[in-house]
C-alpha positions in Angstrom: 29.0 -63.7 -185.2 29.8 -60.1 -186.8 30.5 -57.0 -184.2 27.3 -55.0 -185.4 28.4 -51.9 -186.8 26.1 -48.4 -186.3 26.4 -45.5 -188.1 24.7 -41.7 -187.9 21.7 -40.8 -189.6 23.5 -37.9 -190.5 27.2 -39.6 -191.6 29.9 -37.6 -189.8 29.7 -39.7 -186.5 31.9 -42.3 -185.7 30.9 -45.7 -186.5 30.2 -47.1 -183.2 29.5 -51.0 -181.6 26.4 -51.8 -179.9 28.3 -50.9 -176.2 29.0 -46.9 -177.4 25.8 -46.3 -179.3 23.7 -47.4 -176.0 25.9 -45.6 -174.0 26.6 -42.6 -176.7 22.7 -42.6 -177.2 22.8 -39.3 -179.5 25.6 -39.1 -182.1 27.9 -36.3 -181.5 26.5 -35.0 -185.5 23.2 -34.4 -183.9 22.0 -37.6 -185.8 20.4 -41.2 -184.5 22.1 -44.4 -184.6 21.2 -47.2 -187.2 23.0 -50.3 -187.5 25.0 -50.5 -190.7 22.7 -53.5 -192.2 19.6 -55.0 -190.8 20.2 -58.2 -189.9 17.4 -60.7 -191.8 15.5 -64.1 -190.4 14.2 -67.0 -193.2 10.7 -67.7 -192.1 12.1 -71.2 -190.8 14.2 -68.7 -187.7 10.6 -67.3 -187.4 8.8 -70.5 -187.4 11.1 -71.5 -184.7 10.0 -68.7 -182.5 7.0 -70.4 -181.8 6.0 -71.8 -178.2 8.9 -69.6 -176.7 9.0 -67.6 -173.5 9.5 -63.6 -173.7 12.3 -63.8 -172.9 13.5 -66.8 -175.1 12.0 -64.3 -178.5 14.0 -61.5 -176.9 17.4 -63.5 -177.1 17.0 -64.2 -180.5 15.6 -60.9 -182.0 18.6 -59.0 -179.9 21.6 -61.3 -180.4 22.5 -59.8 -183.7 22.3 -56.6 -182.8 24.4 -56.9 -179.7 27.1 -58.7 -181.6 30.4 -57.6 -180.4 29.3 -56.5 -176.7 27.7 -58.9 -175.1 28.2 -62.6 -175.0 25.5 -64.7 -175.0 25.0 -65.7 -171.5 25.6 -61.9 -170.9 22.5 -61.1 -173.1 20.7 -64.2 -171.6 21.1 -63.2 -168.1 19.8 -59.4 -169.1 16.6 -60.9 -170.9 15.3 -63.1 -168.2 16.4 -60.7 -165.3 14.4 -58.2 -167.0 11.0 -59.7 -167.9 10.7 -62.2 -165.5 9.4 -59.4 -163.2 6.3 -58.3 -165.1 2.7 -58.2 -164.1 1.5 -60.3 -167.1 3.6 -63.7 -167.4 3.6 -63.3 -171.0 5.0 -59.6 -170.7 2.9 -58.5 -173.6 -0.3 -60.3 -173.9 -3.0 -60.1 -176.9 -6.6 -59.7 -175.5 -9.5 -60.2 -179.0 -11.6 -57.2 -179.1 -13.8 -59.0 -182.4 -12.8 -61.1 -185.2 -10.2 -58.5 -186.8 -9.3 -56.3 -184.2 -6.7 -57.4 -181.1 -5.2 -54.9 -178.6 -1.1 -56.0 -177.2 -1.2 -54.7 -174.0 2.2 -53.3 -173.4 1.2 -51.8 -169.4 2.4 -54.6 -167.3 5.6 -53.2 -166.5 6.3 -51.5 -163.1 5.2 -48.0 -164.0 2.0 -49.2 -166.5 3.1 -48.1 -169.8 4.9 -49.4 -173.0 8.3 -47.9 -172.0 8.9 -50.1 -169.1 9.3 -53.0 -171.8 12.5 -51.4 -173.0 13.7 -48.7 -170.4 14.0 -51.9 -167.8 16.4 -53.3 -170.5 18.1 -49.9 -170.8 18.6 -49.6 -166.9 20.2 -53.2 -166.8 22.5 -52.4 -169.9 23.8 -49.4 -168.4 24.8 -50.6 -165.1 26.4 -53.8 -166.9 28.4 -51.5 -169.7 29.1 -49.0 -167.2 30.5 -51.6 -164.5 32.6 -52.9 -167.7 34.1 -49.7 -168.1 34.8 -48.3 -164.4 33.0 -45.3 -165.0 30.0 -43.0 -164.0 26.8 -41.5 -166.4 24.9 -38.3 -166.3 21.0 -39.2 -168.2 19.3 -36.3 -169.4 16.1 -36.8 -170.6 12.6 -35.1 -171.5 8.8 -36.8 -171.4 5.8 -35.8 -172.6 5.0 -38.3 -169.7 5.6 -42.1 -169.4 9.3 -42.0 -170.6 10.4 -39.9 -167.1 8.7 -42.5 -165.1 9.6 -45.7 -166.5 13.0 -43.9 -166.9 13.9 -43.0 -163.8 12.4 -46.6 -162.0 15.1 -48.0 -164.1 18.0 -46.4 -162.5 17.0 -45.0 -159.1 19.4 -46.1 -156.8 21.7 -47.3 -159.1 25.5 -46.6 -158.8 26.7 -45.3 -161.7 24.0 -43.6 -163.3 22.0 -39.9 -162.4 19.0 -39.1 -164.4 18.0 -35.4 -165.0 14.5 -35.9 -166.0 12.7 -32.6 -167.9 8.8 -32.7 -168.5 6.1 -30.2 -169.2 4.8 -28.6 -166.5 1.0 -28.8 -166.0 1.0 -31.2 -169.1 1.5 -34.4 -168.0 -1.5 -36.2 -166.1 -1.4 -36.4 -162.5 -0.6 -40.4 -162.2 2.2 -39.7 -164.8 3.9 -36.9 -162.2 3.8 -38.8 -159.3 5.4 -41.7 -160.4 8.2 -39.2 -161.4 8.0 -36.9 -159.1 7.3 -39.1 -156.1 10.9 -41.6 -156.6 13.3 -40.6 -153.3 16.6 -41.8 -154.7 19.7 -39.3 -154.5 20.4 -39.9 -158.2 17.2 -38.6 -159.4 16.2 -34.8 -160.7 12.8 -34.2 -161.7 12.4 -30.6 -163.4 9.2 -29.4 -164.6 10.0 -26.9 -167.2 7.5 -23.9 -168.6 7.1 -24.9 -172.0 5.9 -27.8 -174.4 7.7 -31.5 -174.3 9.2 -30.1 -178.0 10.7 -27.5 -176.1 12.0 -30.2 -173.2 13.3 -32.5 -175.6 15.1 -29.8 -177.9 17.3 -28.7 -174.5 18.3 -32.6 -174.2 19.1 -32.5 -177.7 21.1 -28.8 -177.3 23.1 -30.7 -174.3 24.4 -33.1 -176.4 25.9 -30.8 -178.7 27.1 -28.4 -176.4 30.4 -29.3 -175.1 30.4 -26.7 -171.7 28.0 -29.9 -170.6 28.9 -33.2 -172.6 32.5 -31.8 -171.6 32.9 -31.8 -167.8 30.1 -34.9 -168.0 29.2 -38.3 -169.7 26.0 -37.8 -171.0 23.2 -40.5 -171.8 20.0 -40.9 -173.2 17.0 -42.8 -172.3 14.3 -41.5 -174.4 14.0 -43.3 -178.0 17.0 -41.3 -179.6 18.7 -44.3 -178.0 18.8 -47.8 -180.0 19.1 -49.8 -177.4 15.7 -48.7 -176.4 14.0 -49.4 -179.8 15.7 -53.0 -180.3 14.0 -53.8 -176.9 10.8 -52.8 -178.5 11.0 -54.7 -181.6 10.7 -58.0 -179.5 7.0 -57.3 -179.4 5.9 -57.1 -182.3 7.7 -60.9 -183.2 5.6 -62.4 -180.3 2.6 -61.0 -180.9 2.4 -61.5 -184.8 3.3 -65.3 -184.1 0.6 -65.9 -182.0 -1.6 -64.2 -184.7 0.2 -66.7 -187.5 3.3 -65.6 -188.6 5.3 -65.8 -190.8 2.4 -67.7 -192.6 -0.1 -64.9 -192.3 0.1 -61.4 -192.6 -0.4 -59.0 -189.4 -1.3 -54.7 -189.8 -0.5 -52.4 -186.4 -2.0 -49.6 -185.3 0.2 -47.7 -183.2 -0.3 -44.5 -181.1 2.5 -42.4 -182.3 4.1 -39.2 -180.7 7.8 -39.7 -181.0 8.2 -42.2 -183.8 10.0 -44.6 -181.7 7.3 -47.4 -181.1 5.7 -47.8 -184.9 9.9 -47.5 -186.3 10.6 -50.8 -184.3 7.5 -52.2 -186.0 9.4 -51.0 -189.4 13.0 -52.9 -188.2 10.9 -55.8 -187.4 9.7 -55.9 -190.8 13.1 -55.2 -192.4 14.1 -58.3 -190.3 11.6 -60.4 -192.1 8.4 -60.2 -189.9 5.3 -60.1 -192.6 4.0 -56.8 -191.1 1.4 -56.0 -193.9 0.9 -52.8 -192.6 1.5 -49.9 -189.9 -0.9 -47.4 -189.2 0.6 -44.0 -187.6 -2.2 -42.7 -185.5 -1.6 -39.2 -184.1 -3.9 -37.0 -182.3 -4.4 -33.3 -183.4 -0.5 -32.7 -183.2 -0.4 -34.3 -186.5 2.6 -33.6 -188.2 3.6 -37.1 -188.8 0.1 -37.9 -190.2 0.8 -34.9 -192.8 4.2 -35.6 -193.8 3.1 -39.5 -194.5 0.1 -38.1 -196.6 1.3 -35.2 -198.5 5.2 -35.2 -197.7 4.2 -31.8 -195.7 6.8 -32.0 -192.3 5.9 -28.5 -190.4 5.9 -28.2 -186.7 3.1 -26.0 -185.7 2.0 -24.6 -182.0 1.3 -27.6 -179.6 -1.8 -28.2 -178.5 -2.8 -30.1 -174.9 -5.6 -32.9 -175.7 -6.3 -36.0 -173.7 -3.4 -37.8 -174.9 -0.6 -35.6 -173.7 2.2 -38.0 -174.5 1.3 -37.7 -178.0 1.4 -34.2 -177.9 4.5 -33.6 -179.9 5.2 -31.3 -183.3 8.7 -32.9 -183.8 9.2 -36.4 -183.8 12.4 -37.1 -183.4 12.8 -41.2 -184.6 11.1 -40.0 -187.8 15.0 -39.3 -189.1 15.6 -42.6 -188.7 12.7 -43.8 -191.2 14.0 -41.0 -193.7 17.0 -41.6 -193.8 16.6 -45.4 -194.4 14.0 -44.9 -196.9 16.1 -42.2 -198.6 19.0 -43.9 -199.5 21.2 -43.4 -196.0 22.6 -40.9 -197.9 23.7 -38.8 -194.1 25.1 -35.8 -195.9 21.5 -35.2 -197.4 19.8 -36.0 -194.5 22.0 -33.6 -192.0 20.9 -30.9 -194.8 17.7 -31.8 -194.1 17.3 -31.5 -191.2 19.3 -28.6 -190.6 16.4 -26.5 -193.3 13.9 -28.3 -191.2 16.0 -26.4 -187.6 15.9 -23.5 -189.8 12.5 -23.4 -191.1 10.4 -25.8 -188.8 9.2 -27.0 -192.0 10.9 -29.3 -194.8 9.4 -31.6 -197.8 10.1 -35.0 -198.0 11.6 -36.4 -201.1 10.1 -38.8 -203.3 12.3 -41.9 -202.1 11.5 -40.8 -198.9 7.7 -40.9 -199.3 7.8 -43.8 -201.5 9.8 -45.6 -199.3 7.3 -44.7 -196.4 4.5 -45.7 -198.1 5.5 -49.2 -198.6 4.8 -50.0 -195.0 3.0 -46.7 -193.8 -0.4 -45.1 -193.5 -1.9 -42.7 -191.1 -4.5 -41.5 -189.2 -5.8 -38.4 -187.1 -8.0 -38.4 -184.2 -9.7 -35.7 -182.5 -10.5 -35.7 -179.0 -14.3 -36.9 -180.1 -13.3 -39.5 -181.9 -10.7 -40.6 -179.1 -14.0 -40.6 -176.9 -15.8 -42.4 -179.4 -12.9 -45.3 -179.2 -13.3 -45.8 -176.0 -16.4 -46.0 -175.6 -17.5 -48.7 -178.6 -14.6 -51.0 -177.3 -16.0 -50.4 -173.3 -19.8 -51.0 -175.2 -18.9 -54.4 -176.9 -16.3 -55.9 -174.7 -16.2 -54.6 -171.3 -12.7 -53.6 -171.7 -11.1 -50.0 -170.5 -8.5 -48.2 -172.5 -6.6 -45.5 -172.4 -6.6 -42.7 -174.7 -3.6 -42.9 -176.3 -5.2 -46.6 -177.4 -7.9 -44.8 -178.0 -6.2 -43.1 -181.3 -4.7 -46.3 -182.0 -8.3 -48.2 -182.0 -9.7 -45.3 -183.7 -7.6 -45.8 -186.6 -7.7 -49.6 -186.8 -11.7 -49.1 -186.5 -11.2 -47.1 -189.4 -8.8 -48.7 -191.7 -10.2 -49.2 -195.3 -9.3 -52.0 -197.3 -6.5 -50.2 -199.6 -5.0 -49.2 -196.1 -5.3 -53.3 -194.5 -6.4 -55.9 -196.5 -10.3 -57.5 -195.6 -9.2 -60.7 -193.4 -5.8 -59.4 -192.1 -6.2 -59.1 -187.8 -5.2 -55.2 -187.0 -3.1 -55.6 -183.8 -4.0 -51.8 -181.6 -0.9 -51.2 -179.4 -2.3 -50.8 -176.0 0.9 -48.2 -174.5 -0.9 -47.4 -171.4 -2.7 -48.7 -168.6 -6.1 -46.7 -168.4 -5.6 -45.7 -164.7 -2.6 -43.3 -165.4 -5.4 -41.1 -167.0 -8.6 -41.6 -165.2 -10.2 -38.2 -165.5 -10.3 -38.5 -169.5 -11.2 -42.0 -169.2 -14.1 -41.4 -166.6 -15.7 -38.8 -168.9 -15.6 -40.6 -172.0 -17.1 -44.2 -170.5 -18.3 -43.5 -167.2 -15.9 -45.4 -165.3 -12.9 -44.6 -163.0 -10.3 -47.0 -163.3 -8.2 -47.8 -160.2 -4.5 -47.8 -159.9 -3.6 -51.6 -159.9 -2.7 -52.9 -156.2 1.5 -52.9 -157.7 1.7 -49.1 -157.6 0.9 -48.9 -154.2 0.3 -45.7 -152.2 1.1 -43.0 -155.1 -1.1 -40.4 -154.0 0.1 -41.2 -150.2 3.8 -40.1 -151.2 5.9 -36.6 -151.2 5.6 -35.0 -154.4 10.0 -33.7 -155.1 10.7 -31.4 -157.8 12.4 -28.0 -159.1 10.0 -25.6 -161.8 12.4 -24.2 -164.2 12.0 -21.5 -166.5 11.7 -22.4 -170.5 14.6 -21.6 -171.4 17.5 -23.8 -172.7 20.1 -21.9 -170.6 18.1 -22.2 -167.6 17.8 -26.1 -167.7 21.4 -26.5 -168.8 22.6 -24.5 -165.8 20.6 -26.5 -163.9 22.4 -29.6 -164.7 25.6 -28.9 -164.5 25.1 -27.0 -160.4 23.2 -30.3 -159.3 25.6 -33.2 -161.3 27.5 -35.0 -159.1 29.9 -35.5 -162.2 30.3 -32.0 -162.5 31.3 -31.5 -158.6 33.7 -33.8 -158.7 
C-alpha cells in the first residue's frame, strides 16, 4: 500500500507520514494536517463492513491512512486493545428515539464523552511511536471540558508522555473538573487559567510556534488539531450509517459542534464514499460556525457561558481544515486567510469555500430554551436522558426542514456526552438527576490537584517550561 502523505492547510510545512503528523500534531506553519488525497471505498468495501466488530470497521477505515507507519498487525493490535475496553460492547451504539430520529451514543468510554473514542487511540499511538523512536513528549493542550479528561486518562502514568492540560476556570462543569483535576499521576498538570477556552487554546497554539518552548521540548497535541484524533472519529460514522442501510440508503447527522473536529470526520467519511446526505452543524449561542455556513460571515465575538460549556467556543479551529479543502487546498491563500482572520477576528469566506460547504453542510442555533426544550420532548416520549450538548444536536435534527434532510432520510443526533457529567442543567430542564455510572467510581470522594494561572499567554508558557521534566533535563 502507498505511505500516506499529509500536507499543511497552510502549504509551507513539511510533508509529513502518518508517524510525524500524530506526533507533530500542529504544523510548524501554524496550519492542520490533511492527507494529500482522500483515500475512496466502492460501495462493495462498504457492503463488506457489514456484521463486523468495532474494531474490525476501525481496521479498515484507518489502514489507509496509517500507510507507511504501522503494519497491519501493528494497527490490529491498537484497534482491539483500544475498544475492547468500553462500557457498551458495540463502542457506539444507536438507541431509536421515533421513526426518523436515532441518537449514537458516543459516552461509553472511561471518562463518558465522545473523546474517549479517539483520545484512547491517541494515548496508545503515542506510547507505540514514541517507544519506536527512543524518545520522550511534552502534550499541551486546552478544553472547554471533556478533551482534558479523556486526554489525560490516556496517558497518565505513561512513560514517555507529560500532559500540560489548560481549561477555563469556573467554566467547565463540576464532573468535567474532577475527572481532570482529580488524576494523581506525576505526568499530569492540570492549570485552570482566567480566561475563555478561545483564550486556552490560542496559548497551545502560541507554544507551537514559539521556539523558547517547542525548542528545549517535544511538543504534542491531543486536542483535534491532531489527525490522528479525527481519523479515530471517522470510524463512527461507517458503523452507525451501516446499521441504518448504507451504502444503499442515505443517512443526515446532527452533530453538536464547538471545535469543528467531530462534524469534519463526518465530512472525510463522506469524501471516503459513505452516503452522508447531510450534516447539520448545531452550535449554541457561540455561533460563529452557524454564521459563516449561512452568510459566509466568520467573526469571533465575546464568549458567552450557557449550559453547554464545551461548545462555548468563538474560534473553531478544524474549520481550516473544511476551508481549505473546499477552497481549492490552495495553503498560500488559506495562511492569508487566516492570518486577516488573526488580524481582524473577522474574515469572509469565499465563494468556493461556501459552495463547497454547502454541498454537505447546514446549521443550526440553539438557545438555552430551546436546549431545555430538547431535552425535555425526548425525556417526554422516550424516557431517555440527554445531555445538553445532545440537546443542540436533537434540537436541530427536530428541526430540520425538508430542503435541509430529505422526508424519509433517519437523522442520526450524536449523543457526545453522558448526561451525568452535567446534572445540574439536566435536573432543571427534566426533573431528574442523573447519577454517575457505577465505572467512575468515587469522583467526588477524591483530592481535587491543580495550579490557577493568570490569562495570560506568558504566564501559562512559563509555567510549562519551570514544571516539564524535558525542560529540567
Amino acid at each position: 500500500m502507498t505511505i500516506m502523505e499529509y500536507v499543511s492547510t497552510r502549504g509551507a510545512a513539511p510533508v509529513l507520514d502518518f508517524e510525524g503528523v500524530t506526533l507533530a500534531g500542529l504544523a510548524n506553519d501554524g496550519g492542520l494536517y490533511l492527507p494529500r488525497e482522500w483515500p475512496r471505498m466502492s460501495e462493495a468495501e462498504i457492503r463488506d463492513l457489514r456484521g463486523l466488530s468495532y474494531a474490525e470497521v476501525a481496521i479498515r477505515i484507518m489502514r489507509p491512512f496509517v500507510a507507511g507507519s504501522l503494519s497491519d498487525d501493528e494497527l490490529s493490535g491498537l484497534c482491539h486493545a483500544v475498544y475492547g475496553d468500553f462500557g457498551h460492547s458495540a463502542v457506539a451504539p444507536l438507541v431509536q428515539l421515533d421513526e426518523t430520529h436515532w441518537l449514537l451514543e458516543l459516552f461509553h468510554g472511561p471518562t463518558l464523552a465522545f473523546k474517549d473514542v479517539a483520545l484512547q487511540m491517541l494515548g496508545h499511538l503515542f506510547e507505540t511511536f514514541l517507544e519506536r523512536r527512543g524518545e520522550r513528549l511534552t502534550i499541551v493542550g486546552a478544553t472547554s471540558g471533556d478533551t482534558g479528561s479523556a486526554a489525560i486518562n490516556a496517558v497518565a502514568g505513561r512513560d514517555r508522555t507529560e500532559i500540560f492540560m489548560l481549561h477555563p476556570a469556573g467554566r467547565v462543569s463540576e464532573v468535567q473538573r474532577r475527572q481532570m483535576t482529580t488524576v494523581r499521576a506525576p505526568n499530569v498538570h492540570n492549570i485552570a487559567i482566567d480566561g475563555s477556552f478561545d483564550d486556552a487554546q490560542r496559548h497551545v497554539k502560541a507554544m507551537f510556534s514559539d521556539t523558547s518552548v517547542n525548542g528545549p521540548l517535544n511538543l504534542g497535541a491531543v486536542n483535534s488539531i491532531n489527525w490522528a484524533r479525527l481519523m479515530a472519529q471517522v470510524v463512527y460514522y461507517f458503523t452507525s450509517a451501516l446499521q441504518l442501510g448504507a451504502p444503499d440508503r442515505k443517512v443526515a447527522y446532527s452533530v453538536p459542534t464547538g471545535n469543528f473536529g467531530d462534524v469534519f470526520a463526518g465530512y472525510v467519511a463522506a469524501q471516503m464514499g459513505l452516503p452522508i446526505e447531510r450534516l447539520i452543524v448545531a452550535t449554541n449561542v457561540n455561533d460563529i460556525l452557524h454564521r459563516a455556513l449561512s452568510d459566509g460571515d466568520y467573526s469571533a465575538g465575546d464568549t458567552t457561558a450557557t449550559i453547554t460549556p464545551s461548545m462555548d467556543i468563538q474560534v473553531s479551529s478544524n474549520f481550516e481544515r473544511l476551508l481549505f479543502d473546499c477552497g481549492g487546498r490552495d495553503g498560500a491563500a488559506m495562511a492569508a486567510q487566516m492570518a486577516e482572520f488573526d488580524a481582524n477576528r473577522a474574515m469572509q469566506l469565499t465563494n468556493a469555500q461556501r459552495e463547497g460547504a454547502a454541498a454537505l453542510f447546514t446549521s443550526a442555533r440553539a438557545d438555552q430554551d430551546e436546549t431545555a426544550r430538547a431535552l425535555q420532548w425526548v425525556y417526554r416520549n422516550t424516557a431517555q436522558v440527554i445531555d445538553p450538548h445532545t440537546g443542540v444536536g436533537l434540537h436541530a435534527s427536530l428541526n430540520a426542514t425538508e430542503d435541509q434532510v430529505a422526508p424519509g432520510t433517519p437523522i442520526v443526533t450524536l449523543a457526545t456526552a453522558h448526561p451525568a457529567k452535567f446534572r445540574d442543567a439536566v435536573e432543571r430542564a427534566v426533573g431528574v438527576r442523573p447519577p454517575l455510572p457505577p465505572r467512575v467510581g468515587d469522583l467526588f470522594g477524591r483530592e481535587e490537584h491543580f495550579t490557577e494561572l493568570a490569562g495570560d499567554y506568558e504566564t501559562s508558557r512559563d509555567f510549562v517550561l519551570e514544571n516539564a521534566s524535558a525542560a529540567k533535563g
